[in-house]
N, C-alpha and C positions, 0 to 999 in steps of 0.2 A: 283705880290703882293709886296706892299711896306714897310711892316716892319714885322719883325718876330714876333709880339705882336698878330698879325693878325690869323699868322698861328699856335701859339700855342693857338689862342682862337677856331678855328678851332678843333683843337687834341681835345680841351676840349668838346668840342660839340659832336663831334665824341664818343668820350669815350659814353658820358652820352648817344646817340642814340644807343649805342651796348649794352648798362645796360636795357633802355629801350625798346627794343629789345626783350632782354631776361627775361624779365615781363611778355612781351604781349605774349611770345613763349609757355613761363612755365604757363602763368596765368589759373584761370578756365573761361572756354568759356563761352560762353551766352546761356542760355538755352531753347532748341527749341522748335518752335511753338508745339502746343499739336493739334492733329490727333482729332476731330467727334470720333473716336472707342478708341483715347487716354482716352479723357475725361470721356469717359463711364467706361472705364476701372479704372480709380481714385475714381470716386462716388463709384463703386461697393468694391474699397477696394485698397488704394496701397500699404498695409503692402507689407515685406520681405518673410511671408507665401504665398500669391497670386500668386507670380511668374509659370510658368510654369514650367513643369519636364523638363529640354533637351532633345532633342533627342538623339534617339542612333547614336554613332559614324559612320561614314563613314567606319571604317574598321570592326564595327560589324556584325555578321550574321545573323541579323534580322533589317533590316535597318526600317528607316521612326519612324515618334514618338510612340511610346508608348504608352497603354491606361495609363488612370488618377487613383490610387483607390482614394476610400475614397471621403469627400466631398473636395470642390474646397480652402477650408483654407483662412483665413484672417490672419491681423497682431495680433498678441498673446495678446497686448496692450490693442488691440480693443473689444476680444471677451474672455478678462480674461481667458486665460490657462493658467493652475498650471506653475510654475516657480520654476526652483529650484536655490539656491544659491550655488555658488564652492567657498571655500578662500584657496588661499595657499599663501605664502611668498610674492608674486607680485605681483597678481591680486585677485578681486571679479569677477568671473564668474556668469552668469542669463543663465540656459537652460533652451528653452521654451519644453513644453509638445507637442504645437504644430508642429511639423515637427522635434523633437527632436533639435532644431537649437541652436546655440550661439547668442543669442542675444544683451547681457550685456557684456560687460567689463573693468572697472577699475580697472586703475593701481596702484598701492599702490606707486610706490616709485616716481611718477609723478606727480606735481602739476596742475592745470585748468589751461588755459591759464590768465583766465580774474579773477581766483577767486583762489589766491594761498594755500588760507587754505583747500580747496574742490581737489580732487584727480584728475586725469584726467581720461575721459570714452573714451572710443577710440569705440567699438561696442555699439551703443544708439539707442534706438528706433528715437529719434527727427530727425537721418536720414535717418532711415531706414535698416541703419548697421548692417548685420547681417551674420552669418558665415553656411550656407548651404551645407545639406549633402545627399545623399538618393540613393537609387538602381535602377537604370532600367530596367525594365519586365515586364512581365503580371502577378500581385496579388502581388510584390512585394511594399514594403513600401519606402516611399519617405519623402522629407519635407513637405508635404500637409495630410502625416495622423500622427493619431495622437498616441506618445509614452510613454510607462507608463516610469514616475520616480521614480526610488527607494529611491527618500526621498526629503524631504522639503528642506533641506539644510546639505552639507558637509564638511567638514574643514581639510587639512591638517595637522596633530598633530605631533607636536615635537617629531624628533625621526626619521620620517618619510621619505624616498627621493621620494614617488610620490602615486596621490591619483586617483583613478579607479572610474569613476561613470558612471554605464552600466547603457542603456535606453533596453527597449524591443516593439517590435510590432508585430501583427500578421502576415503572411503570408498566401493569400487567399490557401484553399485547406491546412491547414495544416504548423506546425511550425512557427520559427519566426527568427526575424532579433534581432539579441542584437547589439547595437550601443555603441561604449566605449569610453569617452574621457579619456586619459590619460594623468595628469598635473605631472608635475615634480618640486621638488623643485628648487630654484634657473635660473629657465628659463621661459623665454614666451612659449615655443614649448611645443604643446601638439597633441599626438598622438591621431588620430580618427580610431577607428576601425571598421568595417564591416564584423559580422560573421554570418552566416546561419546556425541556429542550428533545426533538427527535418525535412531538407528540400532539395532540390538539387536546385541550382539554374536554374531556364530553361538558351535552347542556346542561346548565344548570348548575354548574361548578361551581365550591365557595373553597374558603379557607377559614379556618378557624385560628384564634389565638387564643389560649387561656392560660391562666395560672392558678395552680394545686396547692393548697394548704392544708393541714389540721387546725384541729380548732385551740390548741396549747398559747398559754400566752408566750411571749418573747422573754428571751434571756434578760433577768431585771426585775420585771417585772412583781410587785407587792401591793398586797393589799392596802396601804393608805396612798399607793399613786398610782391606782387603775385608770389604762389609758385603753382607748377603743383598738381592739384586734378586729379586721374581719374586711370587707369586701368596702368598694366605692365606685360607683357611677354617675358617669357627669354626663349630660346632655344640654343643650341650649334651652329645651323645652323644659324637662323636669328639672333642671342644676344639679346640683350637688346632692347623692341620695347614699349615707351609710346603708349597709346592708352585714346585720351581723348572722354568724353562722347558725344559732337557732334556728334563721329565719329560711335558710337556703332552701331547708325542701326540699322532697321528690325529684323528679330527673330535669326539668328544665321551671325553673322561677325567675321572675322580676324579667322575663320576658320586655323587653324594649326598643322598638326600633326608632332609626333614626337617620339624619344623613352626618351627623357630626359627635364630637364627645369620646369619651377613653372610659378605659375600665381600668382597674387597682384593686391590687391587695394591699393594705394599711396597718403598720403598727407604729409603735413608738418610734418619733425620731425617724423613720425609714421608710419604705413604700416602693412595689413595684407596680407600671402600668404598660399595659398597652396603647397606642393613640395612633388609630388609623386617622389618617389624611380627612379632612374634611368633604364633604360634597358629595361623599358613596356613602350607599345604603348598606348597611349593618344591622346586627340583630344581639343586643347585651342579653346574656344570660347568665343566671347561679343554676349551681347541681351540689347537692349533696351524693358523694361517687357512690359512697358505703360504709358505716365506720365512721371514724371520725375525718376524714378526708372531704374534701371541698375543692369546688372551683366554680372561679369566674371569669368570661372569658367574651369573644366579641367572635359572631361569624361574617365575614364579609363577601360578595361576589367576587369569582375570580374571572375575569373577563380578557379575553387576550391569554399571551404566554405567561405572565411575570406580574408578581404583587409583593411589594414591599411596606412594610410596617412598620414603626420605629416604636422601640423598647428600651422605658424609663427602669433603673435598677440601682438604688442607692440614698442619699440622704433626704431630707426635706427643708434645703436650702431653697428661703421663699423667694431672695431676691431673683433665682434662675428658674424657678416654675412655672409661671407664669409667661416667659418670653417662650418654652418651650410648648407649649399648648396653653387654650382661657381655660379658665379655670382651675390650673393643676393645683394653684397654691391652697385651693382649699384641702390638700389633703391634711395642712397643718389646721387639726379641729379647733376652733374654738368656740365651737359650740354659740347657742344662744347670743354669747354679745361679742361675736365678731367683731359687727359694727365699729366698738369701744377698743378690743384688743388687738387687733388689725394696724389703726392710728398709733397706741402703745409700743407695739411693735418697731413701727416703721422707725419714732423714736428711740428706742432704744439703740438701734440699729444704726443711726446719726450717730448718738454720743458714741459710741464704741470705737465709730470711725475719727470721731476726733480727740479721746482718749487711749487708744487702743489695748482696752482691758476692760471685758464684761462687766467685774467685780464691781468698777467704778465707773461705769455706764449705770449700775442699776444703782447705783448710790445716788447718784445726781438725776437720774429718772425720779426715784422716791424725792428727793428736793423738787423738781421740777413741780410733779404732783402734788407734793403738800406746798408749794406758794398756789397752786388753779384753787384751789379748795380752802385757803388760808382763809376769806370770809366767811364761810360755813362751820369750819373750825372754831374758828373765834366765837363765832356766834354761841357754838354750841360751850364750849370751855366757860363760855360768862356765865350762860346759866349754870353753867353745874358749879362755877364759883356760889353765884347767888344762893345754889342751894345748898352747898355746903356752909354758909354764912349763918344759912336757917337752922342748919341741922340742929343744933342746939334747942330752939325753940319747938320743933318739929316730935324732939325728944320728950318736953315737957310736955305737950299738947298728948302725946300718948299715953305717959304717965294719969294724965288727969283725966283722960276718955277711953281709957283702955276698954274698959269697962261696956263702951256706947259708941259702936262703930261710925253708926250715923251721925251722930253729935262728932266724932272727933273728924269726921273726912268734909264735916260743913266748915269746921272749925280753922281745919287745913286750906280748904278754897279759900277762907277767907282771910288768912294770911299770907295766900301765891297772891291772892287781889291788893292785899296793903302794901307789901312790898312788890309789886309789878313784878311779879317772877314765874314764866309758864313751864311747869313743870315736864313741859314733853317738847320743851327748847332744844335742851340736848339730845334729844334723840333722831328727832326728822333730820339738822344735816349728814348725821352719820348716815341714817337712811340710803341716802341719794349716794352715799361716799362709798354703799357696799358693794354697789354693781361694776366699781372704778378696779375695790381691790380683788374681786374675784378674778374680772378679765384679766389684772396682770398676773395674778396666781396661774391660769392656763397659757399667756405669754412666756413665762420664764420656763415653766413645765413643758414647754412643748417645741421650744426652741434649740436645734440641733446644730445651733450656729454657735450655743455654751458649748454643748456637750463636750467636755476635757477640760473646759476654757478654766488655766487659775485664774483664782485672785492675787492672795500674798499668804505667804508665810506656809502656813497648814492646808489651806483651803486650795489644791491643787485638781478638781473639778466642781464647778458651781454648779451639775447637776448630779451631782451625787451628795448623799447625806454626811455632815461633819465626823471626820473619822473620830475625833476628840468631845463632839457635842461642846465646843466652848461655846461655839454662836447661838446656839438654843441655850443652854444657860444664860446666856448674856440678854439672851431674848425675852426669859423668865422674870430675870432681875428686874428689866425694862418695863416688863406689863406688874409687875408687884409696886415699883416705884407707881406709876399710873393709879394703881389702884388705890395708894394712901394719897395722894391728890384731889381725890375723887371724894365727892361727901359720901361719909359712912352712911348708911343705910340705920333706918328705927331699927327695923325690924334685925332679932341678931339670926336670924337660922338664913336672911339676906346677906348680912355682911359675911358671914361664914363661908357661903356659896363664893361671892366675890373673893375673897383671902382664895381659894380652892381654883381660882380660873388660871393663874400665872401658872400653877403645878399643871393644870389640866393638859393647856396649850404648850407649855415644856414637852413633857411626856408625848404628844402628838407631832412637835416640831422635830425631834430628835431623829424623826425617818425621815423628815421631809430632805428636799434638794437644798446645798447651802445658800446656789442661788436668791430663793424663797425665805430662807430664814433670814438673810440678811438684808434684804427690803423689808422683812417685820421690824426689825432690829431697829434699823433707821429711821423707819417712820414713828416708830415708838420713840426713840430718842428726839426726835423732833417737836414730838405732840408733848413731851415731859417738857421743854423746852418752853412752847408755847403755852404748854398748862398753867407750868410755876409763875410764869410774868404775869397771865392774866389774875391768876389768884391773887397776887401778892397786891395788885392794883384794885382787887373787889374787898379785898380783905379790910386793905388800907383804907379803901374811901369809907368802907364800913365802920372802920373806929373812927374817924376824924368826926362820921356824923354821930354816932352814938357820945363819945366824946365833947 
């Protein structure tokens, strides 16, 4: 290779294929062909009530599925069941009559993505979203029959730290199932209960919990910031296992048991889960219903009168995920270098606390950043001074051997040797410096602790794209400046390529989140910074010796 311009355009390519990369890794899949007994299955209904009961667990004592009671159930939307309203401090709840289920939920202290005066719905009919619960047995009540409500709508009152709203259904032969959601002030988590009053359960009993999706990405959602839609299970043994909808499969997949661990559905910024108690035996499974419809869900023993479960429904605020079950904070992906973007994180999250404004948390992150890396920097910046010192001479050696590739590239070695200058100097710190900027690229992308957060003036959500594009402009300018700092390239269809990068990454930047563009912003401004000083000191010793 003949000029280091080459191989840091290289690195840059590189970079942007491992970003890309991890789009098409995280993205949501393509949604598959639909089955003859598919299609049948959609006409007849593909509400979140249709789904099927689970089977009983592999380690129950009444193996094989279940009869069905009651009629076969539709979507609640479809076939108008009563709906009840829940409000407490953070959310409006919608429980349907039909299958007792969570259907609705919006979050109060969360804006739309597309409509900031409108709240955000996280459980919606439009995808089918919906939070399933029910018993497994013969005469026992499931999501498909139907549960009386004890009222049109309930509210958490001042005063109050948490608010009970029992459902009931009968029990063939006698007695019933009271079903209890339990919401609590100040939290998403709400506890689901399962008591048998008037009845014994037969042997073998379990309970299931699942939650129903399609496979549609979430509202926002664009092609240059595909983030993973689709399923998640944690266990101590296996950790953390995404599970995308492609992969769901036939009537019961990814089959896992266990005595600990939750199950979730995952998108951007938000996520709901189940997380049975630890210490009991469980059984995670995916199902694809029919259609485009999904679920993933946890069947557990029901032993005794009463099982309760506790149900996560709202942001992916990491500081609180973690104290609420291990492992939950991984639902905020980051993929491959956790490791790196984890610690990122944790900083960011400092400065914010002691500036209190994101905008300038990631400013002084990017400063932080560039003094860790400031001797690798350096390092790299002298060579590319050294060789832009050369360029000159580099010019004429081409001119003279154009002609004789092999004479001019000995020619070349042997002017990096007289002047001590290794031409893939500047390239290996960036190297090391690319897996630094990726991780934060998936930190600021994935952090729902911005989402809304301004900065100043225009920039009034750091995770949405500049309504104005001033900061990708400014960003353009930044990498154009860089690139006349930078030694011209021999070769002109090289330099041409380089002139063409500032447009390229403008044009790419202008979707990005403002977040994101203004740590490019910065760090560019910085590196121009430290560029111009070291040039101006390799330039200078360079005339005082020629001189």
């Amino acid at each position: 290779m003949n000029n280091q311009r080459l191989i840091l355009l290289l690195v840059f390519f590189f970079s942007i294929m491992m970003l890309w990369d991890a789009w098409l890794r995280q993205g949501q899949p393509a949604q598959p062909a639909k089955t003859a007994q598919q299609e049948s299955a959609q006409t007849q209904g593909t509400g979140a009530s249709s789904a099927a009961v689970p089977s009983a667990p592999t380690f129950a004592a009444a193996p094989g599925a279940v009869p069905v009671p009651g009629s076969a159930g539709v979507n609640p939307a479809v076939t108008g069941a009563a709906v009840m309203k829940v409000k407490t401090d953070l959310v409006v709840a919608d429980i349907s009559a039909q299958g007792g289920d969570l259907v609705r939920l919006e979050l109060l202290h969360h804006h739309a993505t597309e409509n900031r005066k409108e709240n955000f719905i996280l459980l919606d009919a439009a995808h089918h979203y919906a939070a399933q619960s029910g018993l497994i047995g013969v005469g026992l009540p499931n999501h498909k029959s139907v549960w009386r409500l004890p009222a049109e709508a309930l509210t958490l009152k001042d005063g109050e730290n948490e608010l009970r709203v029992a459902l009931e259904a009968a029990v063939d032969g006698g007695g019933k199932v009271v079903k209890t959601y339990v919401f609590k002030r100040g939290s998403y988590l709400v506890d689901v209960e399962h008591a048998l009053v008037g009845a014994a359960a037969p042997a073998g009993a379990s309970a299931y919990f699942q939650l129903t999706r399609d496979d549609k990405s979430p509202e926002g959602a664009n092609a240059m910031m595909m983030t993973f839609t689709g399923a998640a299970i944690y266990t101590d043994q296996e950790k953390f296992r995404k599970v995308e909808f492609k992969d769901f499969g036939g009537k019961n997949k990814h089959l896992i048991q266990a005595d600990n661990g939750w199950v979730a559905m995952v998108q951007h910024y938000f996520f709901s889960a189940w997380l049975p108690a630890g210490g009991s035996e469980r059984e995670y499974f995916t199902r694809q219903l029919g259609g485009d419809l999904f679920a993933a869900g946890v069947v557990v023993p029901f032993a005794g009168d009463k099982l309760s479960v506790p149900f996560y429904s709202g942001p992916q605020e990491q500081d609180k995920l973690d104290k609420i079950a291990p492992g939950l904070s991984l639902v905020v992906d980051y993929g491959w270098l956790t490791m790196i973007a984890a610690p990122l994180f944790w900083v960011l999250e400092w400065l914010h606390k002691f500036v209190g404004n994101w905008g300038w948390a990631i400013i002084l992150l990017t400063m932080l950043i560039k003094g860790v890396f400031f001797p690798l920097s350096a390092a790299s910046y002298k060579s590319m001074a050294k060789m832009r010192v050369l360029t000159p001479k580099l010019t004429k050696l081409k001119e003279a051997y154009g002609d004789d590739k092999a004479r001019m590239n000995q020619e070349m070695m042997e002017l990096y040797k007289r002047e001590k200058v290794n031409p893939l100097g500047g390239c290996l710190p960036i190297l090391v410096q690319i897996p630094v900027f990726i991780a934060l690229y998936w930190v600021l992308l994935g952090t729902v602790e911005m989402r809304g957060a301004p900065w100043l003036g225009w920039i009034t959500d750091l995770t949405a794209k500049d309504p104005f594009f001033i900061l990708p402009v400014i960003m353009g300018v930044t990498m154009f400046v860089q690139t006349k700092l930078n030694p011209t390239p021999p070769d002109p269809i090289q330099a041409k390529i380089m002139l063409w990068m500032p447009i390229v990454f403008t044009g790419m930047f202008l979707f990005f989140p403002s977040g994101l563009v203004l740590y490019w912003t910065v760090n560019n401004a910085l590196s121009i910074a430290q560029q111009w000083q070291i040039n101006r000191m390799i330039e200078g010793a360079a005339k005082q010796k020629t001189g």
